[in-house]
C-alpha positions in Angstrom: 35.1 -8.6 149.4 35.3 -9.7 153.2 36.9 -6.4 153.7 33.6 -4.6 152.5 31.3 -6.5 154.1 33.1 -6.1 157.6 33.2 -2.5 156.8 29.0 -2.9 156.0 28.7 -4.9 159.2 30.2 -2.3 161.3 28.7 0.5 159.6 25.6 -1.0 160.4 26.6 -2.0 164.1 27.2 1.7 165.0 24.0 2.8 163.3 22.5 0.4 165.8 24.3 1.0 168.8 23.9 4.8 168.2 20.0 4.5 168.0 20.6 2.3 170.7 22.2 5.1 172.6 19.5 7.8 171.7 16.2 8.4 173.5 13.9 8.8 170.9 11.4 11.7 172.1 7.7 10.5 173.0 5.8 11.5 170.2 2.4 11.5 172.7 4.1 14.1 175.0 5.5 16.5 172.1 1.6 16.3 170.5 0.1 16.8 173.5 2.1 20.1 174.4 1.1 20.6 170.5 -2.6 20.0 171.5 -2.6 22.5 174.6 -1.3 25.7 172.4 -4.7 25.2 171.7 -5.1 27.4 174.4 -3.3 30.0 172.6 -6.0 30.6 170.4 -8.1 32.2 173.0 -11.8 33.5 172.0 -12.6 30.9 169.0 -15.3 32.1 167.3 -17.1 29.3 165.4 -20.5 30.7 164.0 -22.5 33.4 163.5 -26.0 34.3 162.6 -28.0 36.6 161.5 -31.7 37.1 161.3 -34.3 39.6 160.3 -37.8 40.1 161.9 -40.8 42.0 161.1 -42.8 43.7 164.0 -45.8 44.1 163.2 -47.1 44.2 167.1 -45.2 44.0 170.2 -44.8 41.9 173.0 -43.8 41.9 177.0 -40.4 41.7 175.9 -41.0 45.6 174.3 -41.5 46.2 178.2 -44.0 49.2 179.5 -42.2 51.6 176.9 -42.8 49.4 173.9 -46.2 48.7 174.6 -47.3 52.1 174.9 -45.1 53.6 172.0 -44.4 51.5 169.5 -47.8 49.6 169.9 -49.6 53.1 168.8 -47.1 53.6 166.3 -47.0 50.5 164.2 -51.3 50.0 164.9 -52.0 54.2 164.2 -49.9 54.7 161.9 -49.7 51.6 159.6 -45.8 50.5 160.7 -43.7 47.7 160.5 -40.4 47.2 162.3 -37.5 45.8 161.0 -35.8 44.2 163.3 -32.4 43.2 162.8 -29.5 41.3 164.5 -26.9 39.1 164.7 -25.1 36.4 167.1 -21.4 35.7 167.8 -21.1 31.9 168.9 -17.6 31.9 170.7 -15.8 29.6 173.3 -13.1 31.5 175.4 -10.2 28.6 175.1 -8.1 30.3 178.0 -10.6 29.5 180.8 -9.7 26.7 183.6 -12.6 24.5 182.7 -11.3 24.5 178.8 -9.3 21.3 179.5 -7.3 19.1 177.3 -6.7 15.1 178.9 -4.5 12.6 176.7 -6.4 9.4 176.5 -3.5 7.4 175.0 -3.3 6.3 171.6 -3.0 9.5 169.8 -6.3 10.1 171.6 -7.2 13.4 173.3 -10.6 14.6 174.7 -11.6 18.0 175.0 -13.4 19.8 177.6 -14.9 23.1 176.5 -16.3 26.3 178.4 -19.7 27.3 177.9 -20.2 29.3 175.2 -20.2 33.1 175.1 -23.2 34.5 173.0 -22.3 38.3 171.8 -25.5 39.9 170.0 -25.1 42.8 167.8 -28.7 45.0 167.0 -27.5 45.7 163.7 -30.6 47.5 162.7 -33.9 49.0 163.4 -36.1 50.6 160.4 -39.9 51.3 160.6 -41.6 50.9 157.2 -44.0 53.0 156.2 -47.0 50.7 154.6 -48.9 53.5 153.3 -46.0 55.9 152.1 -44.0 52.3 150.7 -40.6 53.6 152.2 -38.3 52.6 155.4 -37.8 55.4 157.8 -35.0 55.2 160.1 -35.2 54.7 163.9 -35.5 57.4 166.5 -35.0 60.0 164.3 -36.3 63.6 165.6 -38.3 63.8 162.7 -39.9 60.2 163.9 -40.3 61.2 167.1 -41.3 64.6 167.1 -44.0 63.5 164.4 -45.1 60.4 165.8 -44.9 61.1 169.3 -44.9 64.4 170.1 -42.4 66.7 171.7 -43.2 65.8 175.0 -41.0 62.0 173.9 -37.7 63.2 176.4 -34.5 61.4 176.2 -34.9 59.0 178.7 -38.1 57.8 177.2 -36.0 57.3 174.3 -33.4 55.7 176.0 -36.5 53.1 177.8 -36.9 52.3 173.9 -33.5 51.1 173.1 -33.6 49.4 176.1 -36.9 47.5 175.4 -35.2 47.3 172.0 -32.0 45.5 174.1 -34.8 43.0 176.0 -36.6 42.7 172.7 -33.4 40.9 171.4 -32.2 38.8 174.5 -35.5 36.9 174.4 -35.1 36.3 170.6 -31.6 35.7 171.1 -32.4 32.7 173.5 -35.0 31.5 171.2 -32.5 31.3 168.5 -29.5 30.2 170.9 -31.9 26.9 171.7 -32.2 26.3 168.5 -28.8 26.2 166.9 -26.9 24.3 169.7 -26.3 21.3 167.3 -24.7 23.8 164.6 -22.5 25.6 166.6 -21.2 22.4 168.2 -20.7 21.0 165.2 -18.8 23.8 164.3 -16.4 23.5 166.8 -15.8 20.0 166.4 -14.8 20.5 162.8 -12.6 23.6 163.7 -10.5 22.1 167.0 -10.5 18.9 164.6 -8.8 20.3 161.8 -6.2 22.0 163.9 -5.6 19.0 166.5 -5.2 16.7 163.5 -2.5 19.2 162.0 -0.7 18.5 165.8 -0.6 15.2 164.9 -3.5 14.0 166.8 -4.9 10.7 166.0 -8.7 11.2 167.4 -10.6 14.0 169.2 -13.6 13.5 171.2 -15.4 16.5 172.5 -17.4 17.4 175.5 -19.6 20.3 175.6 -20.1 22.5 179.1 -23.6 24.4 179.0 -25.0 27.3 181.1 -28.7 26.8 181.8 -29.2 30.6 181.2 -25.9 31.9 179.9 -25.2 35.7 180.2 -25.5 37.3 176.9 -24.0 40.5 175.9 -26.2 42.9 173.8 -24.6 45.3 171.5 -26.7 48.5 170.4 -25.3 50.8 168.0 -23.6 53.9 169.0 -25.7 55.9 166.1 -29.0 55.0 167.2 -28.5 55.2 170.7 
């Protein structure tokens, strides 16, 4: 019995002089090197929207172009436009300003970049009130009709353009009002994948461009 109990005694004595020994690893530094492979993730897209508007006259935004075509086509001719698009809500996590500082405690804050608004003009249809059909957009048969042969390709291409400044100033409309969401967005996103790190707490902080650049995508088809 005294035999086992010496044996249990030092058993447990070089259990404790081993841990003893050993440098246990800082947990706070190997989640915080967890943290920054946040960078990794690069462009983090955390919402999108979409919305749908119906033209019925222009405005400045249609530019000279607009106001002059379109104006006599939807008025003359008994149009409506269609006018669709959508926005990509995404922080580039590899910038310099995207900055990551421990605040002890299992605690990290997070600096992010301004976010990078991509819009995507994902459609453009006229609708015909008194035939009660769509027609597509700058078709030859829509132009030659409407406007006459004289309509050249670079009056066309002032269209797609006024069609381009058309959806920035809708896009900033929309961008204003959706701030809250998209941050929220990317609270609950960086969150989930801080707290699967091992991250106790994340607070966030939110850089902002007065008038952020926004990149406008037209497609190829109706260009």
């Amino acid at each position: 019995m005294v035999l086992l109990l010496a044996m249990a005694v030092g058993v447990l004595g070089g259990v404790w002089l081993m841990r003893k020994g050993r440098k246990d690893p800082a947990p706070a530094i190997t989640i915080f090197s967890s943290i920054e492979q946040l960078k990794a993730i690069g462009q983090l897209s955390v919402f999108k929207a979409v919305t749908k508007e119906i033209v019925t006259e222009t405005d400045h935004s249609w530019g000279s172009f607009g106001k002059k075509y379109l104006s006599w086509v939807l008025s003359q001719k008994k149009m409506a436009m269609i006018f669709e698009f959508e926005i990509d809500f995404r922080y580039d996590l590899r910038r310099s300003d995207f900055a990551i500082v421990d605040r002890g405690a299992g605690s990290y804050e997070l600096t992010l970049p301004p976010c990078q608004y991509e819009v995507h003009i994902r459609d453009i249809r006229f609708y015909d009130e008194q035939g009660a059909k769509f027609m597509p957009w700058l078709v030859p048969d829509l132009l030659n009709g409407f406007l006459g042969a004289g309509f050249s390709e670079e009056d066309k291409n002032n269209l797609v353009r006024s069609a381009k400044s058309h959806a920035e100033k809708e896009a900033r409309k929309l961008i204003d009002s959706l701030q809250t969401e998209v941050q929220a967005s990317a609270r609950a996103v960086l969150a989930s994948i801080g707290k699967a790190f091992g991250a106790q707490q994340l607070t966030f902080v939110f850089a902002r461009d007065e008038q952020p650049d926004i990149n406008i995508a037209y497609p190829q088809r109706a260009a």
